[in-house]
C-alpha positions in Angstrom: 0.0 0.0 0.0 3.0 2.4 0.5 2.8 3.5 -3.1 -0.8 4.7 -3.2 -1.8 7.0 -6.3 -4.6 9.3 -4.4 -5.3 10.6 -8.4 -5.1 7.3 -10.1 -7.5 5.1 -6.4 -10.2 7.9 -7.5 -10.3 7.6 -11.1 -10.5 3.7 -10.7 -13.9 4.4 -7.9 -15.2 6.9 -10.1 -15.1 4.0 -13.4 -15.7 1.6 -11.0 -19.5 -0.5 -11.1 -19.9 0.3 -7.6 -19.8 3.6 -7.6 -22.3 3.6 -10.6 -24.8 1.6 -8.5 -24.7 4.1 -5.4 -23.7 7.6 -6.8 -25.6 9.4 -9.4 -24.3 9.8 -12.7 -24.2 13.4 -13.2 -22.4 14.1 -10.1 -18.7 15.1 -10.5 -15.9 13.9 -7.4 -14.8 16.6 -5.5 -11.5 17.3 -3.6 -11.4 14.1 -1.5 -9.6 14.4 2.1 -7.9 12.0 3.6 -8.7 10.0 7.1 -7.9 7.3 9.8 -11.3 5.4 10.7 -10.4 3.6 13.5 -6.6 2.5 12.5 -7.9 2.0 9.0 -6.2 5.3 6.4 -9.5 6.1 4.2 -10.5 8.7 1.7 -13.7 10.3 1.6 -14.5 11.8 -2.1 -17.5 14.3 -2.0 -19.7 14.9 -5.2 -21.7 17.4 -6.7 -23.5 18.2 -9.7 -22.4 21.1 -12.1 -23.7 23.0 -15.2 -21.8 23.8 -17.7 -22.5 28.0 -19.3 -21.5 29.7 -21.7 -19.4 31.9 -19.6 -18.8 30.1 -16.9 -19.9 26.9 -14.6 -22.3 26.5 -12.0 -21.2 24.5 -9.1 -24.1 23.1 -7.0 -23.3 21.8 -3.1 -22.0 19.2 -2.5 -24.4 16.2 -3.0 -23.0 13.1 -1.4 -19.9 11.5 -0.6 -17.6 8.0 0.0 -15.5 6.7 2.0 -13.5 3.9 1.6 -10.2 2.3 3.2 -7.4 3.2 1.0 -6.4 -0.3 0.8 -9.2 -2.2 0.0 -11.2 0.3 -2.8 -14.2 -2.3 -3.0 -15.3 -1.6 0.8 -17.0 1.1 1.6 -17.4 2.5 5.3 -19.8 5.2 4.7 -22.0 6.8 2.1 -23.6 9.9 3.2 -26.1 11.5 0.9 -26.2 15.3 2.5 -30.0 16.8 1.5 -31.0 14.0 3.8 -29.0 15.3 7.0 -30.7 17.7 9.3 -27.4 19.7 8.9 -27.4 20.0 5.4 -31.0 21.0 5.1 -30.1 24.8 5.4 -28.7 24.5 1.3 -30.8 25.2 -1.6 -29.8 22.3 -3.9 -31.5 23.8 -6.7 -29.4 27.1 -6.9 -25.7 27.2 -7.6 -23.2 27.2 -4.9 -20.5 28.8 -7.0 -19.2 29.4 -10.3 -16.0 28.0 -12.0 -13.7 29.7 -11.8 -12.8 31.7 -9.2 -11.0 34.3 -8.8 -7.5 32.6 -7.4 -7.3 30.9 -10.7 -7.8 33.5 -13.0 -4.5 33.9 -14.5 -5.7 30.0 -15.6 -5.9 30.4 -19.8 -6.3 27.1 -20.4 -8.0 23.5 -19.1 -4.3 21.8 -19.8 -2.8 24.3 -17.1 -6.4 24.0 -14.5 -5.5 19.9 -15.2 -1.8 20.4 -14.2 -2.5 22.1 -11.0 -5.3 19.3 -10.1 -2.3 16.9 -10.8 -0.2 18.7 -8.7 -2.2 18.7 -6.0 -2.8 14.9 -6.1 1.2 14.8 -6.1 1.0 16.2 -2.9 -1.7 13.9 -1.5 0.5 10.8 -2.6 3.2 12.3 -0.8 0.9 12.7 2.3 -0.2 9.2 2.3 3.4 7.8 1.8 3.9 10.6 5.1 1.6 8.6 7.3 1.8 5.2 6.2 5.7 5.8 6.9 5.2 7.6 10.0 7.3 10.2 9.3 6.8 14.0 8.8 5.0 14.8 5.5 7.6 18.1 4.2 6.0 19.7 1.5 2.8 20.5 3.7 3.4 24.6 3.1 3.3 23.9 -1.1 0.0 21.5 -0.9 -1.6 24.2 1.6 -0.9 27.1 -1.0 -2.1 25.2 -3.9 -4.8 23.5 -2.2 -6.3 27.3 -0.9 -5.9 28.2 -4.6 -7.7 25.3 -6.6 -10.4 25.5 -3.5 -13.9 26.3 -5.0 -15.1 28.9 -2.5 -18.8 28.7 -2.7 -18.1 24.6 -1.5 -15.8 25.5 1.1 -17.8 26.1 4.5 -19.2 22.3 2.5 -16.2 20.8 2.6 -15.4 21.6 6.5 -18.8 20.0 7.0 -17.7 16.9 6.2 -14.1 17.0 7.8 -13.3 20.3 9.2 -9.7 18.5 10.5 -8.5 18.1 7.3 -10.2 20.4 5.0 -9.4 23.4 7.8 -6.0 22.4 7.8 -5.1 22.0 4.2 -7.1 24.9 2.7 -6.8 28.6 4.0 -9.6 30.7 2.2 
């Protein structure tokens, strides 16, 4: 398990048959955080819907979200769908949360460079993971903070603490 690819373990969920069986099609994964449940190092990946302007894209809250043990991506400790929970029931699912993109990433031209800063940031999840699962200090936690703040969608963000406010408040200034 020490070389996990946090980019490469979502792609495979997201093609994956069970994720089509519990999560709705049109939703879109999120920026997952990652977790010990119990002794067991998971990831959670929220999802949301989004529509796609002419300008610009509206971003919808979050809708629902997995966890599953990093090691075993066919097990899955939790599925939480959030217009169901009392604590969710304060957001209007049918008006946009936020539009893409926001201002932190509009020196952005193109989709090539947005999708090399998402890969980035993945980098510095693998290096997290490898971090724990060696028990050892994870070193480039100032660089995955910046870029993590910057590629943060801010109309999902108070979302995102809902569901782990450890990690999210940690990792993401905005």
């Amino acid at each position: 398990m020490n070389n996990i690819c946090i980019y490469d373990f979502v792609t495979k969920f997201n093609k994956s048959e069970l994720r089509k069986r519990m999560v709705p099609q049109e939703v879109v994964s999120g920026w997952p955080c990652i977790q010990k449940v119990g002794k067991t190092l998971c990831i959670t990946i929220p999802y949301y819907s989004r529509l796609l302007g002419r300008e610009k894209t509206a971003l919808y809250p979050l809708f629902c979200s997995v966890t599953l043990p990093l090691g075993n991506p066919d097990r899955v400790l939790d599925f939480t769908i959030y217009p169901y929970q009392k604590e969710w029931r304060d957001l209007d699912y049918t008006k946009p949360a936020g539009y893409f993109k926001h201002e932190a990433l509009a020196d952005v031209k193109t989709k090539e460079e947005y999708e090399a800063l998402c890969k980035e940031l993945y980098g510095y999840y693998d290096k997290m993971v490898e971090a724990i699962l060696n028990k050892r200090p994870f070193q480039e936690e100032k660089e995955m903070i910046a870029l993590f703040s910057r590629l943060m969608e801010p109309g999902h963000y108070s979302q995102y603490l809902r569901i782990n406010k450890k990690f999210y408040a940690y990792f993401c200034h905005l």
